[in-house]
N, C-alpha and C positions, 0 to 999 in steps of 0.2 A: 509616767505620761507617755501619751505615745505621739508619734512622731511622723508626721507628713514629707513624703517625698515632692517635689514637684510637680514631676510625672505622675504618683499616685493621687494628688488634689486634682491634677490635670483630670486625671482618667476618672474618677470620682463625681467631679462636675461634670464631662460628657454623659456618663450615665444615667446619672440626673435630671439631665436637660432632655435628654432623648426618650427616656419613659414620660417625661411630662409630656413631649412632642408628641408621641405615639397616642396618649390617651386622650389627647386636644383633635386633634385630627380623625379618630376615630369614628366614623357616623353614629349618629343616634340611634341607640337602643330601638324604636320603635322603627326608625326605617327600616332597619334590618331584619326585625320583625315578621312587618307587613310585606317585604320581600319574599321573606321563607313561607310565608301564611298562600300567597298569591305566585306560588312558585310551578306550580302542577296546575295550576286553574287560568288565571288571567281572568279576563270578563267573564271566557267562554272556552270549552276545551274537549277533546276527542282524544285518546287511545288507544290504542291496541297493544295488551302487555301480557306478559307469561309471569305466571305463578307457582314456583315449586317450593311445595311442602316439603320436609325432611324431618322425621322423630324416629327414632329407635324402631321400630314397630312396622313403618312403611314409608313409602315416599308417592307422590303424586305430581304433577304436573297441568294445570291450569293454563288456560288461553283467554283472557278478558279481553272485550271492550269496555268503555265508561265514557259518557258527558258530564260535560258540569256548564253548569252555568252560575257563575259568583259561588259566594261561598254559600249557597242556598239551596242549590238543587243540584243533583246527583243521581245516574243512575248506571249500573253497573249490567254485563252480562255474558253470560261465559257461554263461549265458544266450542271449545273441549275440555273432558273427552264428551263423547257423543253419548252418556249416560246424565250426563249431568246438562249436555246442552240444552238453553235455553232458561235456565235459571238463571233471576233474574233481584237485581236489587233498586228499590229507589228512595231517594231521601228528598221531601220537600219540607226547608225548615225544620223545626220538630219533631217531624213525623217520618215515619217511615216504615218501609215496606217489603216482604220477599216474595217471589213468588216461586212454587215449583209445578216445574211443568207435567212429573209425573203425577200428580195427582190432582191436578188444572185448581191449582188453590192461590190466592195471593194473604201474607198471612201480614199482619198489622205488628211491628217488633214496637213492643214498649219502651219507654225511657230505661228502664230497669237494666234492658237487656243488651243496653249498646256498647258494653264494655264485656260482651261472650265474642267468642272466638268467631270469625269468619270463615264459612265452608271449614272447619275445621286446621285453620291457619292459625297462626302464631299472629296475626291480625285481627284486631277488634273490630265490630260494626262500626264504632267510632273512627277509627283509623281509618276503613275503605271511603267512607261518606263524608269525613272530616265535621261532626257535628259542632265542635267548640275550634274554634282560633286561638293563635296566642294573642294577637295584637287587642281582639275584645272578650276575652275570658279567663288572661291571666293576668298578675303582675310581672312586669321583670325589670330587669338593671343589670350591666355588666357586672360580672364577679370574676374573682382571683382565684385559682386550683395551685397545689401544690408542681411544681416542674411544667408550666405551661409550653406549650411546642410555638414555633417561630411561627410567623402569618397566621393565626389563628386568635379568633375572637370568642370569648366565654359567657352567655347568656345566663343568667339564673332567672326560670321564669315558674311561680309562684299562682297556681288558680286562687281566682276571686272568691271572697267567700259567698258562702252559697250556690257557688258552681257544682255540680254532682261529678265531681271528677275528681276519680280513684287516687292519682299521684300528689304526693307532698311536692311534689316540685321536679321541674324539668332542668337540665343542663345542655343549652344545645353549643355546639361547637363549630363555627364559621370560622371558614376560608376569609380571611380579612381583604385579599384580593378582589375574588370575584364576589365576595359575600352569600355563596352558596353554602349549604349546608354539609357538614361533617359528618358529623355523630351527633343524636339525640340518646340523653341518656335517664331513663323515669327512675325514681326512685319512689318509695312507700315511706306512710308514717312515722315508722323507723329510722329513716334514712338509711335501707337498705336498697342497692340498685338492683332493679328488677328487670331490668332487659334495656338493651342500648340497638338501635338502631340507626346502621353506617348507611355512608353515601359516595357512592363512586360511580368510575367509567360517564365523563360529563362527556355528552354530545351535544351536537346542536339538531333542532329540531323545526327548521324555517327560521326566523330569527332568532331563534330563544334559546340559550345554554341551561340543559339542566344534568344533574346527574341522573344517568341512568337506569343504575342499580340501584336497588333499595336492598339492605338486607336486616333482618330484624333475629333477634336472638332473645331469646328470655334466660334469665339466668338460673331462676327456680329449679331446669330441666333441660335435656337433652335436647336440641334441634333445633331448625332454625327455618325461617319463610323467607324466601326472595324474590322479589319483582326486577321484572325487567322490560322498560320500554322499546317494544318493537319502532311503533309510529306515534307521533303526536301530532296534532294541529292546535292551534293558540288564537283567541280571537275569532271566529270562526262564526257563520251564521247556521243555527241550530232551532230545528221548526219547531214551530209552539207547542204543538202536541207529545213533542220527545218524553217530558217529564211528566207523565201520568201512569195512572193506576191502569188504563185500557193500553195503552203502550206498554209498561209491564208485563201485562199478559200475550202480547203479538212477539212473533219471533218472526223477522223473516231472513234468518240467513242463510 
């Protein structure tokens, strides 16, 4: 039989009571969610971010701008270098769009195609434009990992079915404090993980704390894509005509 110290029933019920406290206390899955979903966007949102590619083979360096307005409309457009200036992205709902300036074409990206690489980044078309959320295109619930780290919250979020969306399942990991984002980590049918995507260097940006740095890795291969927010605005009034197909095609910077 074994045999309780005082101290050790002591310390026994304290740990008890306190993982029950921690997980009472925790916000709701779906706040924190719709936090992370609404985190880079707000109502309304503006830009200016740098893009560096890195794979075996070469490296690049990208200058964006980007709006958004809700999670609906989005348009992207790079800056430099001055070969590429003027390319151009936009997402309404659904649909969506590129245009290239060398050859004055705007080209119609099918569903098919929003899970190919951007500009040749480690970034999906779905990633730049955000076409699916978590809060209304997946499941999720907190979940348990092996060695969890202190102040940190574990998402297991799960696409709906009949969602056209590549990963068996997401694993994001929140800052239980500010309830900013970690790491996002996608896995495959498998359950093999397929690339995790960190988040650091948080500044503020007019009221809003966000992390700065994005950096995305794939595991399959060597290299990795990193964003980094120059400027942001949040809320912001953004004129009607910004999200269109004849705006796409206008450059004036």
């Amino acid at each position: 039989m074994k045999y309780w110290t005082a101290a050790s029933l002591a310390l026994a019920c304290f740990l008890a009571f306190s993982g029950t406290a921690s997980a009472q206390n925790r916000p709701e899955a779906r706040e924190v969610i719709e936090k992370i979903d609404q985190l880079y966007r707000a109502q309304s949102s503006y830009a200016l971010m740098e893009m560096e590619i890195v794979n075996p083979n070469w490296e690049r360096t990208l200058r964006l701008e980007a709006w958004s307005s809700g999670t609906e409309k989005t348009m992207i457009r790079i800056l430099a270098p001055a070969k590429e200036r003027g390319t151009g992205t936009l997402r309404i709902g659904n649909e969506m769009w590129n245009y290239l300036p060398k050859v004055d074409k705007t080209i119609r990206i099918p569903p098919s195609m929003m899970m190919s690489s951007w500009m040749g980044s480690d970034f999906t078309n779905d990633d730049l434009v955000k076409e699916f959320t978590f809060a209304e295109d997946y499941t999720f619930r907190y979940g348990e990992v092996e060695a969890p780290e202190e102040n940190r919250l574990y998402i297991e979020c799960t696409p709906k079915q009949g969602r056209p969306i590549v990963w068996e399942r997401v694993l994001l990991v929140v800052d239980s404090r500010s309830l900013l984002p970690v790491t996002e980590k996608f896995y495959d049918e498998e359950g093999k993980l397929m690339r995790t995507m960190s988040f650091r260097e948080v500044k503020s940006f007019g009221d809003r704390r966000i992390p700065s740095v994005m950096e995305l890795v794939p595991h399959d291969e060597k290299g990795k894509t990193v964003i980094r927010y120059l400027e942001a605005e949040f809320d912001i009034d953004i004129p009607d005509g910004t999200f269109t197909t004849r705006n796409l095609r206008t450059f004036r910077g």
